[in-house]
C-alpha positions in Angstrom: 1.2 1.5 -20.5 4.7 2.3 -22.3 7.1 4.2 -20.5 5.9 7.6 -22.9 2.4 7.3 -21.9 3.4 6.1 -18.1 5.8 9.4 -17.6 3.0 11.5 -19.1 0.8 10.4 -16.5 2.6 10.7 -13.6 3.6 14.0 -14.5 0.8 15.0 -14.4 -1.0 13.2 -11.3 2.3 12.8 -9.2 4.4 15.9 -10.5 8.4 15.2 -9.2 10.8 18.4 -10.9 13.8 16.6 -12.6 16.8 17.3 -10.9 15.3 17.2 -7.3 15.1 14.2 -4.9 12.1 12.7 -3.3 10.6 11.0 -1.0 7.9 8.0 -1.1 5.9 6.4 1.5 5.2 2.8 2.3 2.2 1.3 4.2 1.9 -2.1 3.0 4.7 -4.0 1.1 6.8 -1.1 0.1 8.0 -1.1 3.9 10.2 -4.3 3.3 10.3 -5.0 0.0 10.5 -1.4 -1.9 12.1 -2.8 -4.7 13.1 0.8 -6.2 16.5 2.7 -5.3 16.6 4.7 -2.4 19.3 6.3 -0.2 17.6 6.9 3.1 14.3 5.3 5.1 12.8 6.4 8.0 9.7 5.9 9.7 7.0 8.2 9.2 3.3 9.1 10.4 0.9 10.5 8.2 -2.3 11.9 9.3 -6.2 11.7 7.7 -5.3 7.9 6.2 -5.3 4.9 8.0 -4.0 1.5 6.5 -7.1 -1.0 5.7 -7.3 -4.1 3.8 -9.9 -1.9 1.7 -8.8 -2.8 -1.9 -10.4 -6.2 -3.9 -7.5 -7.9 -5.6 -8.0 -9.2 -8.8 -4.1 -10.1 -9.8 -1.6 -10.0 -7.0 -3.6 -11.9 -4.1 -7.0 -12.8 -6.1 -8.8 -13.3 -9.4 -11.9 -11.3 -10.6 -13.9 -14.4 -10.0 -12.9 -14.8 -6.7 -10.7 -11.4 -4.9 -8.9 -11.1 -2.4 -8.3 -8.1 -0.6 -4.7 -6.1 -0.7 -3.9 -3.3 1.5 -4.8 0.9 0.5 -4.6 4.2 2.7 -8.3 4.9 3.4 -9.9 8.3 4.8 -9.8 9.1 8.5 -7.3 8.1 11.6 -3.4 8.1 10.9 -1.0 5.7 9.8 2.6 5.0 10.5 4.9 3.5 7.6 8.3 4.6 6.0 9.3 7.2 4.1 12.2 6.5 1.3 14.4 9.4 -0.1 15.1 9.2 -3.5 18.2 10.6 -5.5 17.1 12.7 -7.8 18.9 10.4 -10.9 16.8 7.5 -10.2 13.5 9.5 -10.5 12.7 8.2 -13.6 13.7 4.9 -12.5 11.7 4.8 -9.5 8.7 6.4 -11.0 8.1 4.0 -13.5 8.5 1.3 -11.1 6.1 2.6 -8.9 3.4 3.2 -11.4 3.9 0.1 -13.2 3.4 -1.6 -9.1 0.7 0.1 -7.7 -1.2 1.4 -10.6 -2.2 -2.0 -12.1 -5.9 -1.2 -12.3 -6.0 2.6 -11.4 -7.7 1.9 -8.2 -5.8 4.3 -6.1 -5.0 8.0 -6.5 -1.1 9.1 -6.8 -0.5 12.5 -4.8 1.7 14.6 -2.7 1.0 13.7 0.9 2.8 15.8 4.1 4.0 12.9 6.7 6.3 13.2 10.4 9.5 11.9 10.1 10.8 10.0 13.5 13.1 13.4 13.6 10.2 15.4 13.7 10.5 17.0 10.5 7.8 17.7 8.4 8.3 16.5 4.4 6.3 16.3 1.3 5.8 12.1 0.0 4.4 10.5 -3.0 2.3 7.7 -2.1 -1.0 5.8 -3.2 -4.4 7.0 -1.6 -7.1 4.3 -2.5 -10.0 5.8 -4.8 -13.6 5.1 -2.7 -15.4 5.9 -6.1 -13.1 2.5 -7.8 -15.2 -0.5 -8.6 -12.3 -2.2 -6.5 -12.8 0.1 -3.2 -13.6 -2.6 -0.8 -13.5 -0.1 2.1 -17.7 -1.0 2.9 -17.1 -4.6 3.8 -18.6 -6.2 7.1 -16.3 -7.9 9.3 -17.5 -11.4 8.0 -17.0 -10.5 4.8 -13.3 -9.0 4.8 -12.4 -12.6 6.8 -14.1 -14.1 4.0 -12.1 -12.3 1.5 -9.1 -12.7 3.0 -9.5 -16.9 3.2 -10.9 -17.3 -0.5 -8.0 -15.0 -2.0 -5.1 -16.4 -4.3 -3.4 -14.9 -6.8 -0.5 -14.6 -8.7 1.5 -13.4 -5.5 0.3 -15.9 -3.2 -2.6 -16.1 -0.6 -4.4 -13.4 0.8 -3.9 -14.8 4.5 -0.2 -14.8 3.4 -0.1 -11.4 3.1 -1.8 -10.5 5.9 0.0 -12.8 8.3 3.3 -11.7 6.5 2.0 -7.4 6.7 1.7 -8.1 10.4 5.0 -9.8 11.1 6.7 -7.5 9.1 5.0 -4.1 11.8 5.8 -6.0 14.7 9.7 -6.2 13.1 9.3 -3.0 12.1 7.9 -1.9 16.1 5.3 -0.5 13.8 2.0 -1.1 16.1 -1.6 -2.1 14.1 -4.0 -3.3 16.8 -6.7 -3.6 14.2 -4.6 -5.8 11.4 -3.2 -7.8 14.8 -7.3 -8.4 15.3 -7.8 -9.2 12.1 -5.3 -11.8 11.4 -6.6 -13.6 14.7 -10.0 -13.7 13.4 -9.2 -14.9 9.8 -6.7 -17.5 12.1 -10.3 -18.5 13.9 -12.0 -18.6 11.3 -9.9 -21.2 9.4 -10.0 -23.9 12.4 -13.5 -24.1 11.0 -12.9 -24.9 7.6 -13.5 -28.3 6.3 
């Protein structure tokens, strides 16, 4: 998309009123490597989504002839990540960025989500919601499969297991706890000692 058509879009799907700073939260990669501007982070827990490998990857960790899996809020639980404030002269900036990141394929949904700041404050974030309707929504996958995923995916960022290994060191840095990515990666782990 050009940068005409991308502002149009997220003004509409992911409305942020110029003049005014914002905040954006990160589940996955955003947590250590936002790339954008930002003049604060904190860590933040959001309730209703839960972060889940849930997402096939046809570009950055797989190809549409063989995906891998990358990382999208799905429905239910909670998850805790970190919220980035914004000045309001890089909105443009870090707009673009963000859209021209995460909205690759249009398999998630930008929108306004309220999350818990460490503080305990209560603030408005933008962030990526993953749509269940995409043809990419992997969130259905047995526990076989998602390993399988997981080992067969390489794309133009690397290995899947790469990014899963990586996503987990980076929480446990982060004192960010995810028994069930922790579980996963020693599966996928197991499950390579069988490999030819």
């Amino acid at each position: 998309m050009s940068t005409p058509e991308l502002r149009a879009f997220y003004d509409e799907h992911l409305p942020v009123e110029p003049g005014r700073e914002f905040w954006v939260f990160g589940y996955g990669s955003l947590m250590w490597n936002p790339g954008f501007p930002h003049v604060e982070v904190q860590p933040a827990t959001l309730q209703g989504y839960h972060r889940h490998f849930c997402i096939y990857s046809y570009f950055y960790r797989g190809t549409p002839d063989c995906p891998g899996l990358v990382l999208g809020l799905d429905q239910g639980e909670s998850c805790i990540g970190m919220a980035y404030r914004v000045p309001a002269a890089e909105r443009d900036v870090v707009l673009d960025y963000l859209f021209e990141r995460e909205m690759i394929s249009g398999v998630y949904h930008p929108r306004w989500v309220e999350v818990e700041l460490k503080s305990g404050e209560k603030i408005p974030t933008a962030t990526f919601v993953a749509d269940v309707e995409h043809e990419q929504y992997a969130g259905k996958l047995s526990k076989q499969e998602l390993i399988a995923h997981v080992l067969q995916g390489v794309g133009s960022s690397g290995r899947c297991y790469e990014y899963l290994e990586n996503t987990v060191k980076h929480l446990k840095a982060l004192e960010i706890n995810d028994p069930g990515l922790e579980e996963l990666l020693l599966e996928v782990q197991e499950a390579m000692k069988t490999l030819p």
